[in-house]
N, C-alpha and C positions, 0 to 999 in steps of 0.2 A: 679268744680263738687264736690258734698258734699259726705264725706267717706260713708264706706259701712258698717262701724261696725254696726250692730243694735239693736235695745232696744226695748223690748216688751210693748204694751200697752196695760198695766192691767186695765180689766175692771171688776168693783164694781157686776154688772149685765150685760152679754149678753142681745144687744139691737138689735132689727130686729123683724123676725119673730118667735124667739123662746120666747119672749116676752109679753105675750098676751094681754097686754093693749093697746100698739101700736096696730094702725090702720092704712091704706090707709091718707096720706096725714098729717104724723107725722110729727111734724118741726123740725127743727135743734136743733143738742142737743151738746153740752160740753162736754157728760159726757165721760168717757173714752169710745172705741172702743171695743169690743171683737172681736177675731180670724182672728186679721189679726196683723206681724210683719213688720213695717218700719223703713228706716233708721233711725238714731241720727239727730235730727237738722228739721226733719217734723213734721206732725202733720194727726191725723186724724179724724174726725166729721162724724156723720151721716147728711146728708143730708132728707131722708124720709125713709118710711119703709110700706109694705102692697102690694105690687107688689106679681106677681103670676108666679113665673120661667121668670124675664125679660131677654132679649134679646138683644135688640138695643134699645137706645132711645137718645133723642136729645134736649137738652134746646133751649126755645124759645125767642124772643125778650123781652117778660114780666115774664121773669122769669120763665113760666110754664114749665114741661116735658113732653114733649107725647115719649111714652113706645110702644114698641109690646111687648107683654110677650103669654107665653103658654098655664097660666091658667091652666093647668092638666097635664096631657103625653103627650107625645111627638106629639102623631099620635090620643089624644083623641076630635081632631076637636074643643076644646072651646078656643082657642087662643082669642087674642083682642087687638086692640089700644086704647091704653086710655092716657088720659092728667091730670097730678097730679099740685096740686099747692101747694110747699111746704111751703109756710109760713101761709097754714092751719089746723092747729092741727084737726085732726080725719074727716076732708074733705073726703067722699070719692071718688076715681079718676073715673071721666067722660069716662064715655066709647066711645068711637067714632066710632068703629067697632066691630064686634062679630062674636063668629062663625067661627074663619078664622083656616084652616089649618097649623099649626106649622108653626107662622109668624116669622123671623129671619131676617128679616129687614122691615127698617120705617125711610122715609125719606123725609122733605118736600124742594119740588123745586118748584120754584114761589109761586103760591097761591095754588098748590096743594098740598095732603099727597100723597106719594106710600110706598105701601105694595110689599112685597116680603113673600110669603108663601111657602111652602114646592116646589112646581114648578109654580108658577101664581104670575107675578107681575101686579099688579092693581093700580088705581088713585082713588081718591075722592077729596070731598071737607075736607078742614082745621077744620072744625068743624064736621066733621058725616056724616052719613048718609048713599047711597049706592056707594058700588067701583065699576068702571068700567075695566072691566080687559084688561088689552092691550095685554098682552101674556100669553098661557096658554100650558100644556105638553111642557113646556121647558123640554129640555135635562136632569138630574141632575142624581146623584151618590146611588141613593137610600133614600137620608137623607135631603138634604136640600140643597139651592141655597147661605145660610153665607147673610149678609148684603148688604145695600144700603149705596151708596154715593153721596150725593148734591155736584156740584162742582161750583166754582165761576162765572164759563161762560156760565151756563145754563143746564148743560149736566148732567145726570144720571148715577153712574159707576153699573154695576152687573155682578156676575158670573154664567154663567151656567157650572155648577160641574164637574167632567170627571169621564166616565164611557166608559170600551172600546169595544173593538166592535173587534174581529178579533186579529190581533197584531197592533190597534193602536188606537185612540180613536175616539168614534164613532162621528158622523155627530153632528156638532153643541153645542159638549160637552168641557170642559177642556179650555172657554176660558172667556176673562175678555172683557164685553159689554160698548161698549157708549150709550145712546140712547138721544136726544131731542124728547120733548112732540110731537112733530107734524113731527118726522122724525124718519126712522128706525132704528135698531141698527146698530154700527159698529162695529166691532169685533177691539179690543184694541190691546189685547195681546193673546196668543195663549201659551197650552203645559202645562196648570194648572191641576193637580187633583182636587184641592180646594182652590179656592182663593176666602177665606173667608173673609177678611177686609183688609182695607185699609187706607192711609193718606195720605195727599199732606204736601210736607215740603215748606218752605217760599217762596225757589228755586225753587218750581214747581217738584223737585224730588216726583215721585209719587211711596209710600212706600205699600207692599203688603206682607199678609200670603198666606201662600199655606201650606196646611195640605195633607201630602201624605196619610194617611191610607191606608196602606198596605205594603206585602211582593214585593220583585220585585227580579227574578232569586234565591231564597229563601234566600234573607236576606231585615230585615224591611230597610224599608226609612224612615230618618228624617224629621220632618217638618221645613221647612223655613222661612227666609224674606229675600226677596228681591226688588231689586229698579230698576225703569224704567226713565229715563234722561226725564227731563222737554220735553216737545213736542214729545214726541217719539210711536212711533204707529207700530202696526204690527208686535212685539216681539216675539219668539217663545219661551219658556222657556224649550222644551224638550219633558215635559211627553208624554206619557210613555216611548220612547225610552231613558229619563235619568232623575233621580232622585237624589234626596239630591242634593251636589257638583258636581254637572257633572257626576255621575257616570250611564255608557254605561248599559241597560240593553238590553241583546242580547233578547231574547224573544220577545219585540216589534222592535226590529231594530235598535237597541242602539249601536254604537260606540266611540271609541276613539275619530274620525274625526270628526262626527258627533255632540257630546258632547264639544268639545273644543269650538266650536262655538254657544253654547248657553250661557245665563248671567248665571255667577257665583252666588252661594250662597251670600247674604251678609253676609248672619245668619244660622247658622243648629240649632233644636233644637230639645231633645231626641225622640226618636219615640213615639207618641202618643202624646206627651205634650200638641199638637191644641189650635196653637194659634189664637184664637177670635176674636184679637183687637188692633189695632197698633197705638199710637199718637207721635207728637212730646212735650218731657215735657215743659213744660211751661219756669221753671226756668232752662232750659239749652237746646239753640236750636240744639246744636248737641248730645245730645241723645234721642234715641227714649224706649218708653217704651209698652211692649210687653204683653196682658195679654196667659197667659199658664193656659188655662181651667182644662186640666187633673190634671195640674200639680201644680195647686194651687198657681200660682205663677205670680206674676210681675215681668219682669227681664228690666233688662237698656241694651241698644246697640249702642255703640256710632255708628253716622253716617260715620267715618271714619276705611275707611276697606282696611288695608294692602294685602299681598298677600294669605293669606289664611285668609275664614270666621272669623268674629267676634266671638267673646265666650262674650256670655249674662251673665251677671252677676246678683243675684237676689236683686231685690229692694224692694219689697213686697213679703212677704210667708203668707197665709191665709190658713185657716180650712175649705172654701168653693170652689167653683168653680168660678173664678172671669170670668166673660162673655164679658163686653163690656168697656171701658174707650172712655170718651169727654172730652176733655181740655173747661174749664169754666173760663176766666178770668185766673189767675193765678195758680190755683188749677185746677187736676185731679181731674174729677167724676169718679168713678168706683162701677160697679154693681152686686152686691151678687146675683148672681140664684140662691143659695137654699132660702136664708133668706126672700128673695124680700126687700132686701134696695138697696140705694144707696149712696156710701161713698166716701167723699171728703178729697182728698189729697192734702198738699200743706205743701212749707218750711214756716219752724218758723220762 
C-alpha cells in the first residue's frame, strides 16, 4: 500500500467548469489538476469537462461515457442521460434522455440503459429515445433512490430509501432490490436508511453505503460501509431499531439482543459525510475507496476488519463535492458535481 503523506497538485489554471473555454466533450489534458489533494506516488488528469451536476455514469466498451446528471436543482425536472466521447475536443454530449426528474442512477444491463430518477426506475434503448417505466411511487425517503448497479449474472441491484411509518419502517422502504428484466424484484437485504452505492469485490463480497441522515433517540447516526458475504440474501441490517455500530434505538424497538445480531459496521463515518460511491482500487485489491460527498473527501478502507470498525483514512481531499467513482482499467474515474468533469486517478 502506497503511504499517506500527500502533496498538493498545483494547478497553473483551474480546469472544469470554472474554465470557460472548456466544453462538453474536452479531452484529456496533462495539465496540473486543481482542487483536489492525493497521495505521493499518483497522479491526476482530467478526463472531460461540461457535464451538468453528474451523478452516476459508466464507461462503455468504446470508450464512451453515458452520464445521468441533474442539469439544474435538484427538483427542477431537466435532468438527462447523455453519452460523451472523450477523445473529442469541444463534442457536445449526445443526449439520450431529457426531462427526467433528479436522475441518480444509470445503468446498462444487456442491451438496455435503466434510469433511476427521484422514485421511477425506467428502461430504454442504448442509443435514446423513449423509457419505459417499470416501477413507479417507489417507496423513498423524500430525496432520492442513490444509484444503479449492473451485476455480472444479469441482475439489477436498487435501493428503495427508508422512511418510517410508526416505530418502524414503512412498507416496502429501507431495502436493497434484485430485479431481472422479465422478473420481479427480490428484496436483497433489509434495515437500510439509504443504501446509496454499491461494489462487488473479486470474492463476490458485495460492498454497500448506507447514509443514515438523521437523529435517532437524540443523537446523530453515522453513515456507514458495510459488507454482505458472496451469495448471501435476505440480510437485515437493523434500521431503524439500530444504527451506526449496532447501536439499540429504543424508539423504534431497538435493543441490546436485537442489535448484537445484525452485521456489524465495517466502516462508520462522521455524521453527514454521505457516502456516494464505493470501489475496490484498482492497484490494491484489498482497499476500498470511498467517495464522502459532504465531506469532500476520498478516504481508503482496507477490506480487513478486526474487532472494532475500520477507521477510513483520507486518500483524496477536494474543494468539491466528489459524487461518483468507476474503476477504469487501472485508474479511478471520479466525478466533480460542481465542476461537471471527470477526473482520473491512477499510481505513477
Amino acid at each position: 500500500m502506497r503511504p499517506w503523506s500527500t502533496a498538493m497538485l498545483l494547478a497553473s489554471a483551474v480546469i472544469g467548469a470554472s474554465c470557460g473555454d472548456d466544453g462538453p466533450g474536452s479531452p484529456p489534458t496533462d495539465a496540473a489538476v486543481g482542487g483536489i489533494t492525493v497521495p505521493d506516488g499518483y497522479t491526476v488528469t482530467e478526463v472531460l469537462a461540461g457535464l451538468e451536476r453528474p451523478t452516476q455514469f459508466e464507461v462503455q466498451d468504446d470508450g464512451s461515457i453515458v452520464a445521468a446528471q441533474l442539469g439544474g436543482g435538484e427538483n427542477d425536472g431537466v435532468g438527462e442521460i447523455v453519452r460523451v466521447d472523450p477523445t473529442q475536443p469541444g463534442a457536445p454530449p449526445t443526449v439520450l434522455y431529457d426531462r427526467l426528474q433528479k436522475p441518480t442512477g444509470v445503468a446498462v444491463l444487456g442491451d438496455e440503459l435503466w434510469v433511476m430518477e427521484a422514485r421511477r426506475l425506467s428502461r430504454g434503448p442504448l442509443d435514446g429515445g423513449e423509457l419505459e417505466v417499470v416501477l413507479d411511487e417507489l417507496p423513498f425517503n423524500g430525496r432520492s433512490e442513490g444509484t444503479l448497479t449492473a451485476t455480472g449474472d444479469g441482475r439489477l441491484l436498487y435501493n428503495t430509501s427508508g422512511t418510517i411509518s410508526g416505530d418502524r419502517a414503512a412498507d416496502g422502504s429501507g431495502i436493497l432490490w434484485s430485479l431481472t428484466p422479465d422478473a420481479p424484484p427480490e428484496a436483497l437485504a433489509t434495515g437500510f436508511k439509504n443504501a446509496y452505492a454499491r461494489t462487488f469485490a473479486a470474492d463476490g463480497t458485495l460492498w454497500q453505503t448506507e447514509i443514515a441522515d438523521g437523529n435517532y433517540d437524540g443523537e446523530p447516526a453515522p453513515d456507514e460501509l458495510v459488507a454482505m458475504a458472496p451469495g448471501a440474501s435476505g440480510v437485515d441490517f437493523g434500521w431503524p431499531a439500530c444504527v451506526g455500530d449496532n447501536r439499540p434505538i429504543a424508539l423504534y424497538g431497538g435493543s441490546a439482543e436485537r442489535c448484537a445480531d445484525v452485521p456489524a459496521s465495517h466502516a462508520v463515518f462522521e455524521f453527514g459525510a454521505t457516502p456516494t460511491s464505493v470501489v475496490v482500487a484498482p492497484w490494491d485489491p484489498a482497499m476500498l475507496l470511498v467517495a464522502l460527498w459532504n465531506a469532500g473527501q476520498v478516504v481508503a478502507v482496507p477490506t480487513e476488519r478486526g474487532a472494532e470498525p475500520v477507521a477510513p483514512e483520507i486518500f483524496a481531499s477536494t474543494d468539491f463535492h466528489p459524487q461518483f467513482l468507476v474503476v477504469d482499467g487501472g485508474r479511478v474515474l471520479l466525478a466533480d458535481f460542481d465542476a461537471g468533469r471527470i477526473l482520473a486517478v491512477e499510481a505513477a
